[in-house]
Steps between C-alpha positions, in 0.01 A plus 500: 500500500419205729156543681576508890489164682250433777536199711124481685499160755837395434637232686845445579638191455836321603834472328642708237467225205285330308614124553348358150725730286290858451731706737287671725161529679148677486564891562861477440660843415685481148777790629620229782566112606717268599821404309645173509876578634617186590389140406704128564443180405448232777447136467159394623650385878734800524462742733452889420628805674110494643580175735325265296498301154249466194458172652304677831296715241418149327420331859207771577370576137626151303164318566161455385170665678150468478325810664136704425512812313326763620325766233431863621103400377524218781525208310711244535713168304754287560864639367800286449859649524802259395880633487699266306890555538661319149923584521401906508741753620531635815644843516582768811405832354563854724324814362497837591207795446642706193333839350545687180533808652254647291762585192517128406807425643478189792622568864463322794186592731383448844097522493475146548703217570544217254504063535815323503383153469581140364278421236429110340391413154204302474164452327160613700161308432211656615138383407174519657160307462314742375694492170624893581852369508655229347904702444813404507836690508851517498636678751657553817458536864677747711578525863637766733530301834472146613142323564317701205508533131308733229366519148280725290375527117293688341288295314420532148430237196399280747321121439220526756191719477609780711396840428639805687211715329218356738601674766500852398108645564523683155682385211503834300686676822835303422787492235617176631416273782814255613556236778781349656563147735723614825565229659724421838618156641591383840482201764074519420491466158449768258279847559428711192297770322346557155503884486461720237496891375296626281627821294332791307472863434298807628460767166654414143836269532626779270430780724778614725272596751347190499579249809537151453487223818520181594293329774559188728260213455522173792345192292586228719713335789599154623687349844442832676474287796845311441256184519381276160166512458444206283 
């Protein structure tokens, strides 16, 4: 048997997907999610059943910026955030909120809705002074309406120095500590956070009665104000 799941300090956070390819988000319940139902291929200028094209995404999110991150500690460096659009697709995906009705068998659901959005294939860049970050991937961008576009990743077997472990008070508490980039573009630049959850177990893993949890952990921030700092 499973031990029970406690979520202690969980934030939510936005969209049903996990743009860099892992399907879902911190806290997400395995028994239901959102189901692709729908997806066609545009060419980069042509216009979605949203009102705009990969081309708009590209227009807000298809640049370079220079901004300061933020840690939760209080310092601070310099982080660099390039989008590079090389020929990718461009698709218009609609999904819908399914369930498995507890017997394993999938059915549509209405707890929550899910994105329809236009999404662009490109590679992110993201460094940072400090040495913390120096990561690339392949990936894409989404966007549900016009003026703004989205990303996130969890990150893992990453170049920089970054280690998701510092900012847990007690190491032995925790199974496994993880952090994720969630980033947002618009007419300012780019805003983001590094957040993270940190997972473990209260009483033997192997104890039914035992309850495992997962905890939020804020690490750091940039363009809060919708201004560069830098």
């Amino acid at each position: 048997m499973r031990p029970t799941l406690l979520f202690i300090g969980i934030a939510t956070l936005t969209g049903c997907f996990g743009a860099d390819g892992d399907g879902g988000q911190f806290g997400e319940e395995s028994g239901m999610g959102c189901e692709i139902v729908n997806t066609t291929v545009l060419t980069l200028d042509e216009q979605s059943s949203l009102g705009f094209s990969g081309q708009s995404v590209l227009d807000y999110a298809g640049i370079s910026d220079d901004d300061v991150l933020e840690y939760e500690s209080g310092t601070t460096t310099p982080i660099h955030i390039a989008v590079t659009y090389d020929e990718g697709a461009v698709r218009y995906v609609e999904e819908q909120m399914v369930s498995d009705g507890g017997d394993g068998g999938i059915e549509p659901a209405i707890a929550m809705d899910c994105p329809w959005y236009v999404e662009v294939e490109v590679t992110i860049a993201i460094s940072t002074d400090d040495g913390a970050f120096d990561e690339s991937w392949v990936t894409s961008i989404r966007s549900s309406a016009d003026g703004e576009a989205s990303w996130n990743a969890k990150l893992e077997d990453l170049t920089g120095s970054f280690d998701p472990w510092a900012y847990v008070d007690s190491a032995g508490d925790y199974d496994e500590v993880t952090a994720r980039f969630e980033v947002t573009w618009d007419s300012l630049g780019s805003h983001g956070e590094l957040v993270g959850q940190a997972t473990g177990t209260v009483g033997d893993p192997d104890d039914p009665d035992s309850i495992a949890f997962a905890e939020f952990k804020p690490m750091g921030t940039w363009g809060d104000d919708g201004e560069p700092d830098i």
